[in-house]
N, C-alpha and C positions, 0 to 999 in steps of 0.2 A: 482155345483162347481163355483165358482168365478173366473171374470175374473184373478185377484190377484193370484190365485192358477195354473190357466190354464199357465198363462206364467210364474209362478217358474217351473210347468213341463217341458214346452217347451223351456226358454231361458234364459240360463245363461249370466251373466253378460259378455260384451267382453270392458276392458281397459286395458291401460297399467301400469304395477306392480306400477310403481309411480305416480299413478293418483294423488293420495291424497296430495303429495309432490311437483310436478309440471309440476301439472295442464293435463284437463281443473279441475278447482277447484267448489267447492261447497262455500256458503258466509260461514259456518260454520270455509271452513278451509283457507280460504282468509284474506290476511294481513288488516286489518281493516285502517291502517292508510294511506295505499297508496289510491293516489288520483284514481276515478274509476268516466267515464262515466255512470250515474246510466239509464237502457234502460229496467225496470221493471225484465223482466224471466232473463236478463242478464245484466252483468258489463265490460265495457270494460276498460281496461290500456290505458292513452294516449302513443303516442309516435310520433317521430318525422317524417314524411313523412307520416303516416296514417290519411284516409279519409272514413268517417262515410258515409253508404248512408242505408236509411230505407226502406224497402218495404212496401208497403202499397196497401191492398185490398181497389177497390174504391168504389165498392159498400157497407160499413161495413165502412170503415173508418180506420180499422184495422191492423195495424201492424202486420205484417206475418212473417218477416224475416232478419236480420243485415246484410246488404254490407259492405265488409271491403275492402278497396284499399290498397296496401302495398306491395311496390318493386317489380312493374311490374306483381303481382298477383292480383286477387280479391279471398276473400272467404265470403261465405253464410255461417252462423249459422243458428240454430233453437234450440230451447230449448222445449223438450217436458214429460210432464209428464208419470211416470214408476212407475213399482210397489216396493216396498222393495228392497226386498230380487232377483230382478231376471230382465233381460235386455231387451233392446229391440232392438239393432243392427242385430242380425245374421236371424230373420223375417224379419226385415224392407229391410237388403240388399239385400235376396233374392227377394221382393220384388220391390225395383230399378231397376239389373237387367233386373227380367222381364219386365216390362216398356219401359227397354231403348232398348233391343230385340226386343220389337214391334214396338216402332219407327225407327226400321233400324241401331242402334248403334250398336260400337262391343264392346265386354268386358269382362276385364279380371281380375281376383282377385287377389290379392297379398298381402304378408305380411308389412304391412307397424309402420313406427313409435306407431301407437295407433292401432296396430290389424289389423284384415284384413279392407282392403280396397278394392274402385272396381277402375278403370281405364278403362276409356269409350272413344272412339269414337263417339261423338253426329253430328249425321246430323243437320246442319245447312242451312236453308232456306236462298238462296244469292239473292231471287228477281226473275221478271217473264222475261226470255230469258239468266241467269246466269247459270255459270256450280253452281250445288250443291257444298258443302264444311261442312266441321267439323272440330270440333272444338276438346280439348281434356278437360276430366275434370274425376277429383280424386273424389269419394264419399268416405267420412272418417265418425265416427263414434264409440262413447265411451259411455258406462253407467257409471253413477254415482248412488251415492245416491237416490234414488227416482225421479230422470231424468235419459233424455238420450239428448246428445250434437251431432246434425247432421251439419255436416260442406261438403260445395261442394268447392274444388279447383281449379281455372282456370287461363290463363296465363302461365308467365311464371313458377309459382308453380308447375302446371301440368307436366313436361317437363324438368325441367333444377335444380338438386341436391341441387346446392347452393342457390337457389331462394326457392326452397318448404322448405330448411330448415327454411328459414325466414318466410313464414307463416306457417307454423309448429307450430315456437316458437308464435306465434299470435296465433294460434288456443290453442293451451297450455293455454295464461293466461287470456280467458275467465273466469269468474267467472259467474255461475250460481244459480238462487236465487229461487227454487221452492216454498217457502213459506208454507203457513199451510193449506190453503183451498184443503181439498178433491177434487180430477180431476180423470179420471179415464186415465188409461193408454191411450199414443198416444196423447191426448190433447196439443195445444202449450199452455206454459206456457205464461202468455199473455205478452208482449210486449209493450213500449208505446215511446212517444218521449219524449226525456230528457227534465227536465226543462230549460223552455225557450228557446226553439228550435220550428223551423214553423213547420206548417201539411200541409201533401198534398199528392199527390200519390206516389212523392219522396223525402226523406227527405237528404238531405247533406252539411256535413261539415268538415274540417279537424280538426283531431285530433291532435294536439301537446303535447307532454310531455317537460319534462324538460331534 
């Protein structure tokens, strides 16, 4: 059996009814004439107060990950390769949790704008003679087309209605670009820094639209 086959048994698609309409989008079904930060597996919208920051593995060189700043939130993208016909959120979240249970987080699942979500309590290291502290932070999570869009929410996202609705609508108009090359599920679809943008271990800049 293929892997391909193994996860249309195991895992059905988890997004919201209007994925397709709005967003996260696929390039397929993405306005082609709006202007779009191009960041290879992803496209971002500018807009006015949003600030780009890249993650980058330093051994590899490799872009891992998209920072987005935006009204007192950050959120983390990933863009990763999926099979067809079938998803890969409700493995991957069961797997988070466990994770974040063995680091001493607490966590709870909830239905949220794009499906379930998790809502964590993350121990946070404050230094050596510091009381511990944590932090709070949203795992979100949508299949598309032959990806899957993993986004982490923290700040005030995490926390406060009127704020997650605003990176919400930021995680919404993602556009993802899987491309043609064969990957096998789980793969990050790869990542790069925009044209004419520096390298380095962090990559940042603000985003402005019109």
């Amino acid at each position: 059996m293929s892997d391909d086959e193994v996860y249309e048994e195991l895992s059905p698609k988890s997004a919201p009814g209007d994925r397709d309409v709005n967003g996260p989008l696929d390039i397929s079904e993405a306005n082609q004439v709006r202007p779009y930060v191009d960041l290879g597996g992803v496209k971002i919208v500018p807009r006015e107060g949003l600030h780009l920051r890249l993650e980058v593995e330093e051994a590899t060189k490799r872009v891992v990950a998209v920072g987005l700043d935006y009204a007192g939130s950050t959120l983390q993208v990933q863009p990763f390769a999926a099979p067809r016909t079938s998803g890969l959120w409700h493995e991957i979240r069961a797997q988070i949790r466990e994770q974040l249970q063995k680091q001493g987080g607490e966590i709870r699942e909830v239905e949220g704008p794009f499906g379930p979500e998790l809502i964590a309590s993350v121990p946070v290291s404050a230094g050596p003679g510091s009381a511990p502290t944590s932090r709070i932070a949203r795992f979100i999570g949508v299949d598309g087309p032959r990806w899957f869009l993993r986004g982490v929410i923290a700040g005030e996202g995490a926390t406060d209605p009127e704020a997650a609705a605003a990176i919400e609508d930021l995680f919404r108009s993602v556009v993802v670009v899987r491309g043609g090359t064969p990957m096998p599920p789980r793969d990050l679809i790869p990542l790069h820094v925009p044209a004419g943008g520096p390298a380095g271990p962090e990559v940042g800049a603000p985003l402005t639209g019109a």
